[in-house]
C-alpha positions in Angstrom: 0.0 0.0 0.0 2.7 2.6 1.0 5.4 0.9 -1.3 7.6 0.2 2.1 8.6 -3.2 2.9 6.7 -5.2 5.5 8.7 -7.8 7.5 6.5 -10.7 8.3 6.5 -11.5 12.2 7.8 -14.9 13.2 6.2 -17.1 15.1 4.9 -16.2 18.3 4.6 -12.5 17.7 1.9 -10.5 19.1 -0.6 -8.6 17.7 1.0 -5.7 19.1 4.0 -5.9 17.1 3.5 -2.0 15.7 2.9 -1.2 19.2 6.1 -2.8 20.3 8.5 -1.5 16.9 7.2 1.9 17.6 8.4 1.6 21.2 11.5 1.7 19.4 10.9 3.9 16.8 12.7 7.4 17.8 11.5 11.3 16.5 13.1 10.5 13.5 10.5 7.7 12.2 7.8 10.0 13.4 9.4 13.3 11.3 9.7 10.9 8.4 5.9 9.6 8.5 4.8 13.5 9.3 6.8 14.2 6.3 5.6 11.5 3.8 1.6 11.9 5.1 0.6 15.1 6.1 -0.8 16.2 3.1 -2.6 13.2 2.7 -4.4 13.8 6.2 -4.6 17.2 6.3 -7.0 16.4 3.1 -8.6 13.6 4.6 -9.5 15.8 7.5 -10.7 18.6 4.9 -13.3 16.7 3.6 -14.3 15.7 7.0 -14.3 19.5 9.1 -14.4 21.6 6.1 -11.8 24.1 6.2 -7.9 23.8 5.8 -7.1 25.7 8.8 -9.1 23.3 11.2 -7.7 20.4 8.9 -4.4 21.5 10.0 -4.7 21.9 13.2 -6.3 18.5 13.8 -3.4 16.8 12.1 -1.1 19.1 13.8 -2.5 17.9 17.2 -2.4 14.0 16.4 1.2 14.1 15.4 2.0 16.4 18.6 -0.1 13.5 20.7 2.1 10.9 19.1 5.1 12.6 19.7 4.6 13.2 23.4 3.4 9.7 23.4 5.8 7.9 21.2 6.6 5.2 24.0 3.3 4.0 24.1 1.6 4.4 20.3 2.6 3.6 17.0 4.4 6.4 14.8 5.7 4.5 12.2 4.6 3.6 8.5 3.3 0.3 9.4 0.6 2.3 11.7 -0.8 4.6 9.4 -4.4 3.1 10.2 -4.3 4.1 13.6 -2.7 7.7 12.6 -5.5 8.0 10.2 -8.0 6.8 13.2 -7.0 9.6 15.5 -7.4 12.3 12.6 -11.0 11.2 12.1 -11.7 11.4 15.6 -10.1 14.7 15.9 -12.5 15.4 13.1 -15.2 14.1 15.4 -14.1 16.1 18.2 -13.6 19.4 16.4 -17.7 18.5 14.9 -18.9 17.9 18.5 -17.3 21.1 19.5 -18.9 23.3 16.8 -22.6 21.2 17.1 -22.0 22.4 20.9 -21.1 26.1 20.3 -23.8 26.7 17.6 -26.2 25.5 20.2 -25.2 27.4 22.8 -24.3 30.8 20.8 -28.0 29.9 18.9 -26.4 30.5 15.6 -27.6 28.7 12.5 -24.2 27.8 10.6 -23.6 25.8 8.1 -21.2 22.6 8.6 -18.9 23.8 5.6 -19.0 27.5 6.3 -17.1 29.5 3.5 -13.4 30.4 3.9 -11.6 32.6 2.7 -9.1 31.4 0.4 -5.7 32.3 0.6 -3.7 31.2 -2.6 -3.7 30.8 -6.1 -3.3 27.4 -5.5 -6.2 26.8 -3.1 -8.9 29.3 -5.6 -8.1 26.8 -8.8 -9.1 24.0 -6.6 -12.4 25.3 -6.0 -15.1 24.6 -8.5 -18.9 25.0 -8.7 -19.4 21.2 -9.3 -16.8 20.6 -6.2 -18.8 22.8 -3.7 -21.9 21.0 -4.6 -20.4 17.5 -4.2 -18.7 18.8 -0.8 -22.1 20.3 0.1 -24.0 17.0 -0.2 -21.4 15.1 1.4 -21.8 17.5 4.3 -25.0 16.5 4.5 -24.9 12.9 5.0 -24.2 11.3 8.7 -20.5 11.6 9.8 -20.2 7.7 9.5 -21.1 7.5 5.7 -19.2 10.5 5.2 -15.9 9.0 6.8 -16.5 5.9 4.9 -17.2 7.6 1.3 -14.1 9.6 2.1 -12.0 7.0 3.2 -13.1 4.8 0.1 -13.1 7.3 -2.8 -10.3 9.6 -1.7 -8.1 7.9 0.4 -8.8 5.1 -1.8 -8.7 2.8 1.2 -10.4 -1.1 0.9 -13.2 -1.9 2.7 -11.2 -4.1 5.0 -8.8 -1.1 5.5 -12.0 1.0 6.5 -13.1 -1.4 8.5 -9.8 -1.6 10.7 -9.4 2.2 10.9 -12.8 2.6 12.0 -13.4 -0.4 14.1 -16.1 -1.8 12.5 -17.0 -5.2 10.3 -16.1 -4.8 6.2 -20.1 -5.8 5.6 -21.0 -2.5 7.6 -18.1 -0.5 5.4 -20.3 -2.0 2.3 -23.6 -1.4 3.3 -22.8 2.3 4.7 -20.9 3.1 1.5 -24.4 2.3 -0.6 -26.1 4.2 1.4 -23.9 7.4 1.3 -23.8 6.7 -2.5 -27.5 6.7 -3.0 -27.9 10.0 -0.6 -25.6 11.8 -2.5 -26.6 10.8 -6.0 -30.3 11.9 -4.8 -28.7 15.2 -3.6 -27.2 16.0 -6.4 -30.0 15.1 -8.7 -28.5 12.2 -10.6 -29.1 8.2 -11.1 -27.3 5.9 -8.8 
């Protein structure tokens, strides 16, 4: 998947070999996985919160959290499940917390609220046919969302999805229809 060699655990090893080999694993193997998949999950937390700056942060916090950590959770390249897991439940938490502060400040905001756009690079990105997809799939229940995202854009299988979010790959499948039908009758089209 990530084009890095695997080493097959002899016999007796534990389920908890990542765990273990990251034990080992020093700031250097955390730099070099924060260097080689940041982009990839600040986007993944994009499509998830919204807004780059949020999406930064998020990721920004995880990697932070496994640094401080490092003795006792995975920050190597074999563990990029569980570093994607903690992204989407920063996601989750940074949701929660605006769900919270809308109800208390009785403002009516939308989940994707417009941003203001910084560069050239970030303005060409935006499309009218983009906003209405990333409208729709704002719309759907976090769950189907994570899974469409981690299917279609991460391009993750449905085992993979299954292990990052803890839950069985017939779930991942049926969810994913669902999502799929919700946002081909949101957008108007056939599924």
């Amino acid at each position: 998947m990530n084009g890095g060699s695997t080493q097959n655990p002899g016999p007796g090893a534990s389920a908890l070999a990542p765990v273990e080999a990251a034990k080992q694993a020093g700031p250097a193997d955390l730099s070099a996985l924060f260097m080689r998949r940041h982009s990839e999950l600040v986007r993944l937390a994009v499509l998830l919160v919204g807004d780059q700056a949020t999406a930064e942060d998020v990721v920004q916090d995880v990697f932070t959290r496994l640094h401080a950590r490092r003795a006792h959770g995975p920050c190597i390249e074999d563990s990029l499940p569980y570093v994607r897991a903690a992204v989407l439940n920063g996601c989750r938490s940074e949701l929660r917390r605006r769900a919270v502060v809308r109800r208390f400040a009785g403002l009516n905001g939308k989940l994707f609220e417009q941003v203001t756009q910084d560069s050239a690079e970030q303005e060409l990105m935006r499309s009218e046919e983009r906003n209405l997809v990333l409208a729709a799939l704002a719309a759907l229940p976090f769950r189907r969302r994570e899974v469409l995202v981690l299917r279609y854009y991460v391009g993750l299988s449905e085992a993979e999805i299954a292990r990052v979010l803890g839950i069985r790959p017939g779930t991942v499948k049926s969810t994913a229809a669902r999502g799929l039908a919700a946002l081909a009758q949101r957008l108007g089209r056939q599924a």
